[in-house]
N, C-alpha and C positions, 0 to 999 in steps of 0.2 A: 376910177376906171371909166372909162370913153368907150363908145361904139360906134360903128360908123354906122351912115343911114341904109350902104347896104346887108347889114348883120341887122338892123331893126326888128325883119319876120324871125328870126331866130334867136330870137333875143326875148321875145314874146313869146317862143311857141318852148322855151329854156325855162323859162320861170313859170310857166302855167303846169308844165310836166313836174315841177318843184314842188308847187302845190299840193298836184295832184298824188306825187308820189310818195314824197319824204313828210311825213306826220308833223316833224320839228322846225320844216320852213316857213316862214324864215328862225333861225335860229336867239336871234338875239329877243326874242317875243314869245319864245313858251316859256314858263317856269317850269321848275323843276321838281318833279315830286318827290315827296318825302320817303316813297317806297324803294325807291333806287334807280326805278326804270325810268323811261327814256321821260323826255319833258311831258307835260298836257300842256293843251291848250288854253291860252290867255286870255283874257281881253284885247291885250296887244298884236297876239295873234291873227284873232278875228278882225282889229280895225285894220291892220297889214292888206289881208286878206282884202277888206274892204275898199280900199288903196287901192290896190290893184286891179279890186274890177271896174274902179271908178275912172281909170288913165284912160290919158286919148291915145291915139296912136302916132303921135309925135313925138318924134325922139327927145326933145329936152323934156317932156312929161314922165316917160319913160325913164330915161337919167336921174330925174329929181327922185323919182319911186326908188329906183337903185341905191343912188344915196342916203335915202333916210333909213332905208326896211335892211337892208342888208348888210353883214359885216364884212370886215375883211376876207375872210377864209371863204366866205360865198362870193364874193365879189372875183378873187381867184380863183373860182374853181368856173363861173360864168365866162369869165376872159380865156382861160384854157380850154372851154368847150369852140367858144366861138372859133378859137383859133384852129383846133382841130376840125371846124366844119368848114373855115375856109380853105384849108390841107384837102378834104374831102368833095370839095367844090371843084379846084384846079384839076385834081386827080379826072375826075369825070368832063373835063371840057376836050 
């Protein structure tokens, strides 16, 4: 998955909302507990985390962060966002 430089602010402001919102992002980094419910938090979790507040805000930095932390199914659901905020951009010019 590619973004261009001008999607970079929302691309950043995509994955910190991720963070903040969704408990299990990035996905491929919580384990799963034994109770049923949703994952907890990892180690892997937290160095993700740690990743991410460590990036500069250069896009191949950003990129590099994207392909390590993220899987597939996040990786699509960031490309569908972006796409629809550039649908949302045009709209408003």
């Amino acid at each position: 998955m590619k973004f261009e430089k001008a999607d970079k602010g929302f691309v950043i402001w995509w994955i910190d909302r991720q963070f903040a919102n969704v408990p299990d992002f990035p996905t491929s980094c919580c384990a799963k507990s034994d109770g049923g419910g949703k994952g907890s938090v990892s180690r892997q979790h937290v160095l993700a985390y740690k990743a991410w507040r460590k990036v500069s805000t250069k896009r191949r930095t950003i990129q590099e962060w994207i392909d390590t932390w993220l899987d597939d199914t996040e990786q699509e659901q960031l490309l569908k966002a972006i796409k629809q905020n550039d649908h949302y951009k045009k709209l408003n010019l």
